[in-house]
C-alpha positions in Angstrom: 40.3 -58.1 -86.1 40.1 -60.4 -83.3 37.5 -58.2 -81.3 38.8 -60.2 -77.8 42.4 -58.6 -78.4 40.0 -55.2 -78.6 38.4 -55.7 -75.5 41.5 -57.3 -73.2 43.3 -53.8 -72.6 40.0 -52.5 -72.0 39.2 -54.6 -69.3 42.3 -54.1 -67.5 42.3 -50.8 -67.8 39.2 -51.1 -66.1 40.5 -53.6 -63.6 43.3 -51.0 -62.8 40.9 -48.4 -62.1 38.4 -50.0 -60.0 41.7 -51.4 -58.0 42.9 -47.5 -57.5 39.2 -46.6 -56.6 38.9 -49.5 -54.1 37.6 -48.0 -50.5 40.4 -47.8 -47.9 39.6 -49.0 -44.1 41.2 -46.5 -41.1 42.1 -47.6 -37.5 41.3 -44.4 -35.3 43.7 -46.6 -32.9 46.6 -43.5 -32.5 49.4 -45.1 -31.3 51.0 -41.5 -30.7 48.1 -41.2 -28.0 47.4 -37.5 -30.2 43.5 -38.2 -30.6 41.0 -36.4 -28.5 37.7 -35.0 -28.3 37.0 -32.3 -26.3 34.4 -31.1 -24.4 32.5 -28.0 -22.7 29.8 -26.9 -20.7 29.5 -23.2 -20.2 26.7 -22.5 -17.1 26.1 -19.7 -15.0 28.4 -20.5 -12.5 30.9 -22.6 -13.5 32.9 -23.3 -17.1 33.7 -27.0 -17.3 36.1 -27.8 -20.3 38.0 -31.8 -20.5 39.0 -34.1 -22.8 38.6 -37.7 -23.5 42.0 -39.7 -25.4 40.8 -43.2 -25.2 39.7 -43.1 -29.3 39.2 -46.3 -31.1 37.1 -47.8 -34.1 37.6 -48.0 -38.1 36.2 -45.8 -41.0 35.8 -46.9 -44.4 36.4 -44.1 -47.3 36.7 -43.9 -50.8 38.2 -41.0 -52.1 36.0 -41.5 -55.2 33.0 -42.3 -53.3 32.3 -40.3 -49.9 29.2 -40.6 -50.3 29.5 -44.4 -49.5 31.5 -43.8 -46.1 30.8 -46.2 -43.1 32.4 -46.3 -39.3 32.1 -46.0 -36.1 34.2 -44.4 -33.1 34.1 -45.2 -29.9 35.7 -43.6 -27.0 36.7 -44.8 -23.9 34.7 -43.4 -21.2 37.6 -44.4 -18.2 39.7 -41.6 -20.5 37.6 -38.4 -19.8 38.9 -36.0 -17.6 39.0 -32.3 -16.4 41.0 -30.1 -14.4 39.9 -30.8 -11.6 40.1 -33.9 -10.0 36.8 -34.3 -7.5 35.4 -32.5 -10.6 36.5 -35.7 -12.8 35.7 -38.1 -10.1 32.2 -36.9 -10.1 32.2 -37.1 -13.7 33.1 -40.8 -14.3 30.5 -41.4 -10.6 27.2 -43.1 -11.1 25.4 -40.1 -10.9 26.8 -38.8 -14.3 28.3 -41.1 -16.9 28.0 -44.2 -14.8 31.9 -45.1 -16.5 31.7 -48.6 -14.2 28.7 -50.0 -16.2 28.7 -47.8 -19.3 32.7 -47.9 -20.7 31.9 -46.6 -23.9 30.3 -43.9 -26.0 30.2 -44.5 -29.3 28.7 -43.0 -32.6 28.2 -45.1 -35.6 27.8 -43.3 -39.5 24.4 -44.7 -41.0 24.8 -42.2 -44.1 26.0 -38.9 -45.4 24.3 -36.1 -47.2 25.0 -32.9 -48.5 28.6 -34.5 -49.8 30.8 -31.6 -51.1 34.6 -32.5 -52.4 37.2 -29.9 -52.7 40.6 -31.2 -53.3 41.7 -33.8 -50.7 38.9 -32.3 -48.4 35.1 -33.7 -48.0 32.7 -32.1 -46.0 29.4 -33.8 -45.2 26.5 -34.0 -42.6 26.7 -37.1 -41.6 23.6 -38.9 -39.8 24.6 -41.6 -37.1 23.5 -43.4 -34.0 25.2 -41.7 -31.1 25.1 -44.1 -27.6 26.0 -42.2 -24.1 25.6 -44.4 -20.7 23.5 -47.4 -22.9 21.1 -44.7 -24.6 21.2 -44.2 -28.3 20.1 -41.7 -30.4 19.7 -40.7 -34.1 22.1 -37.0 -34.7 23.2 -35.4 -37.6 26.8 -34.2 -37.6 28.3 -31.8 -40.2 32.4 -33.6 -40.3 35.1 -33.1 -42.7 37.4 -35.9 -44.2 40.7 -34.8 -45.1 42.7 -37.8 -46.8 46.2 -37.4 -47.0 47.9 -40.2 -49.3 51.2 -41.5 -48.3 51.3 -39.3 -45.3 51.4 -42.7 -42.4 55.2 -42.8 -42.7 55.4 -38.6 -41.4 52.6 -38.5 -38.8 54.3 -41.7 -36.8 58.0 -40.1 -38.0 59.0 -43.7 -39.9 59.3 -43.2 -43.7 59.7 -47.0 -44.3 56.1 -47.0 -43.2 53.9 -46.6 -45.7 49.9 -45.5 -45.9 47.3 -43.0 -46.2 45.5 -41.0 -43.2 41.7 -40.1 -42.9 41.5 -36.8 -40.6 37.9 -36.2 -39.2 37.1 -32.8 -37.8 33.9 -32.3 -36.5 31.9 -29.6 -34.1 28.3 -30.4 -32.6 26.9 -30.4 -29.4 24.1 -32.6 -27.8 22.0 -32.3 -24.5 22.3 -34.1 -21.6 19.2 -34.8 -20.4 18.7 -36.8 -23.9 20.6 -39.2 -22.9 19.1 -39.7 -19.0 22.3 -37.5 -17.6 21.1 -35.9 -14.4 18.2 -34.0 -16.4 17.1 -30.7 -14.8 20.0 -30.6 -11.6 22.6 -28.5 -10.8 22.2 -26.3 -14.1 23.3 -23.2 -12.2 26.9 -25.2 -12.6 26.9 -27.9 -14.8 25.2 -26.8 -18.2 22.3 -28.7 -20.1 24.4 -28.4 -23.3 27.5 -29.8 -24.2 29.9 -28.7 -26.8 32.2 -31.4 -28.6 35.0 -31.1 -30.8 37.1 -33.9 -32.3 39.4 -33.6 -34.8 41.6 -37.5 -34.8 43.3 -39.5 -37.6 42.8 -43.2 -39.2 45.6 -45.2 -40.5 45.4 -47.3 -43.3 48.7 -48.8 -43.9 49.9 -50.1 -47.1 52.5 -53.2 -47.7 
């Protein structure tokens, strides 16, 4: 037997699987606007809660291998706001997140650890360089990945589109004065520590 004949189905088989199991890249661009992160700071005096919509950046996943996940997210720093608006104004001011000089915060994946899979769900803590007004710093981040196949065409309400989502969900919270923001003041009303919660979808669109 003609042992090239043999091997030909094998290899496409195995061409076919490593095309399935190729990684998939998602644009945390929402054009519904949904995506948010938000935010809280819970001092003696005062309870300051906001969000921030400006979301962008790319993740890439492969279902198969999670372990392997790369990205980065940025957010718009111009898109933060609070209830109230002096409140916000001081906010975005020099004196705090310096938004004029400093239109960005970003966090970057470097690697993930503790990978656990159940179903269409990965959870992971994910280690990463996280940059607030131009200073960076190395965090650890427990975030799930939820992949929903075929799933573009319902969240943007168009069934002739076609693709997969990524949803991240994540809950952490850093401190302030790490990252050179008005360390030490006005703690009586404006906490040290600050609470985040995200939870945004990729796209990765299929032709």
């Amino acid at each position: 037997m003609n042992t090239h004949l043999v091997r030909l189905p094998l290899l496409l088989a195995a061409l076919g699987l490593s095309a399935q199991a190729a990684p998939l890249t998602f644009d945390f661009k929402d054009p519904k606007g949904v995506n948010n992160v938000q935010f809280s700071l819970d001092a003696p005096l005062e309870s300051i809660t906001g969000t921030g919509t400006g979301i962008s950046g790319s993740v890439t996943f492969d279902p198969a291998q999670p372990a392997a996940t790369k990205g980065k997210i940025t957010l718009d720093t111009k898109s933060l706001t609070v209830g109230n608006p002096m409140m916000a104004d001081h906010l975005r001011g020099g004196n705090w997140l310096d938004v004029a000089n400093h239109p960005a915060i970003t966090f970057e994946a470097v690697s993930l650890s503790n990978v656990r899979t159940q179903g269409n769900v990965v959870t992971a803590d994910v280690a990463g360089k996280l940059t607030v007004k131009g200073v960076t710093k190395d965090i650890k981040v427990p975030v799930s990945f939820t992949h929903l196949p075929d799933k573009l065409g319902a969240r943007v309400n168009d069934p002739k589109i076609k693709g997969d989502l990524l949803v991240l969900r994540a809950n952490f919270a850093i401190n302030r004065a790490d990252f050179g923001i008005q360390a030490g003041k006005n703690t009586d009303k404006v906490a040290e520590t600050i609470q985040l919660s995200l939870s945004i979808a990729g796209a990765a669109p299929k032709s």
